[in-house]
C-alpha positions as CSV (number, residue, x, y, z in Angstrom):
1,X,-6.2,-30.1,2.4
2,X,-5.4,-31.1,-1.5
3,X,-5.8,-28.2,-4.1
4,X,-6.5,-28.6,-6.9
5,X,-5.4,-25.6,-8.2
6,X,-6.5,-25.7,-11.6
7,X,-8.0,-22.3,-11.0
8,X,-4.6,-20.7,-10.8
9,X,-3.3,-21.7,-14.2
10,X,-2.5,-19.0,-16.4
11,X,-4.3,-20.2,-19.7
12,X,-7.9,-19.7,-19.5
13,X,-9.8,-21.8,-22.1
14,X,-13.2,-22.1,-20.6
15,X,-16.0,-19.3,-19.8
16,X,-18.5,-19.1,-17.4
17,X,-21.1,-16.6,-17.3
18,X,-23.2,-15.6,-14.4
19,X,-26.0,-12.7,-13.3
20,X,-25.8,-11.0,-9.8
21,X,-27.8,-8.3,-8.4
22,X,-26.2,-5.3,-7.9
23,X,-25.5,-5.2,-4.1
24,X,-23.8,-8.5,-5.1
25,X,-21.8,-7.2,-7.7
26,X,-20.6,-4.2,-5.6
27,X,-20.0,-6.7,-2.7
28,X,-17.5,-8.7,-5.0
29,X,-15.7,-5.9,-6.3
30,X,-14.7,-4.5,-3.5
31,X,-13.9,-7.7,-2.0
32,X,-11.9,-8.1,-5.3
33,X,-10.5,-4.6,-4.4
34,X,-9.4,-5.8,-1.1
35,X,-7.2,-8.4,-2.1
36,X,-5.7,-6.7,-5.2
37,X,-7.7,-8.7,-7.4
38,X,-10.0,-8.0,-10.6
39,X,-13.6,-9.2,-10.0
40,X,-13.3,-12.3,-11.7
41,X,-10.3,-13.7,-10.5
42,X,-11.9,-13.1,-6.7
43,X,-14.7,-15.0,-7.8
44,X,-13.0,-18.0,-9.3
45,X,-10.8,-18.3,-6.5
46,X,-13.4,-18.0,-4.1
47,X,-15.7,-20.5,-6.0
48,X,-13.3,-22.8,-6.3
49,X,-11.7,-22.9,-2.5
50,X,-15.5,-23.7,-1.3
51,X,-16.0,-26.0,-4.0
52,X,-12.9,-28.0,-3.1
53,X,-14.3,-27.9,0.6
54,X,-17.6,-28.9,0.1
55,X,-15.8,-31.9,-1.9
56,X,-13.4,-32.6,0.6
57,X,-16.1,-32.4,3.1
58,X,-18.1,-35.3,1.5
59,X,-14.8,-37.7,0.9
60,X,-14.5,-38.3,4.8
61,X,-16.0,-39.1,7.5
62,X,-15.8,-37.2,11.0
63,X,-16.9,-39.9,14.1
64,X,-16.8,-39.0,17.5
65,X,-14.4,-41.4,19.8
66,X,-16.9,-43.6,20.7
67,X,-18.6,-44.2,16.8
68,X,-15.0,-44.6,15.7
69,X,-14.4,-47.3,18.0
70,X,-17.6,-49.1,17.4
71,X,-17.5,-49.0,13.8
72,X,-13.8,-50.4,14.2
73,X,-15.5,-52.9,16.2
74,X,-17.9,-53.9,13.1
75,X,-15.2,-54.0,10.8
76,X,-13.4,-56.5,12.8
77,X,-16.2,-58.5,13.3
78,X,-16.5,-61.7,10.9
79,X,-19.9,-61.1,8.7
80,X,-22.4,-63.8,9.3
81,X,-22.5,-66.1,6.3
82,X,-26.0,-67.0,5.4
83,X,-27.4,-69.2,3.1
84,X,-28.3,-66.5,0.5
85,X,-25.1,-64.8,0.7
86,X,-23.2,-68.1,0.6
87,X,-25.9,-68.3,-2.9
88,X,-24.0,-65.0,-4.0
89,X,-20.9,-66.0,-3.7
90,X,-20.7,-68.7,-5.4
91,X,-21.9,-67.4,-8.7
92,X,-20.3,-66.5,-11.7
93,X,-19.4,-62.8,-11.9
94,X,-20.6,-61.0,-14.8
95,X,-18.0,-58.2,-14.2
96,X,-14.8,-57.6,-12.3
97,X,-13.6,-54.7,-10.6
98,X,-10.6,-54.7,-12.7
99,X,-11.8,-54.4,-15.9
């Protein structure tokens, strides 16, 4: 899995504030405790693992056997020119991809 890692720098220039409750707070500290960490470096190392996964998790895509196969399928498949895309084509582009 790619890391980031930013969160492990030593230089911090940035703050973030945030309110718990106090079962939370106790929760993270000793949590914090634990692992030989203060209470904020626990946090932003916890924040930022489950932030990388959640982003992680929505730059792929999982399919079973069989969706992989037909969506391989579709890919391979020639797409059916119509008139109205043939339309599209063939006009100027306003933009390029490369710009």
């Amino acid at each position: 899995m790619y890391c980031h890692c930013e969160h492990m720098a030593t230089l911090k220039e940035e703050r973030l504030q945030i309110r718990v409750g106090p079962g939370d707070k106790a929760l993270l500290e000793r949590a914090a405790a634990a692992a030989h960490l203060n209470a904020s470096a626990f946090v932003v190392q916890a924040a930022a693992s489950r932030a990388e996964e959640i982003l992680a998790e929505r730059s792929s895509i999982r399919l079973s056997p069989d969706a992989a196969a037909a969506f391989s399928e579709a890919l391979e498949r020639p797409a059916e020119v119509n008139k109205r895309l043939a339309q599209t084509l063939r006009r100027k582009r306003s933009f390029s991809w490369l710009d």
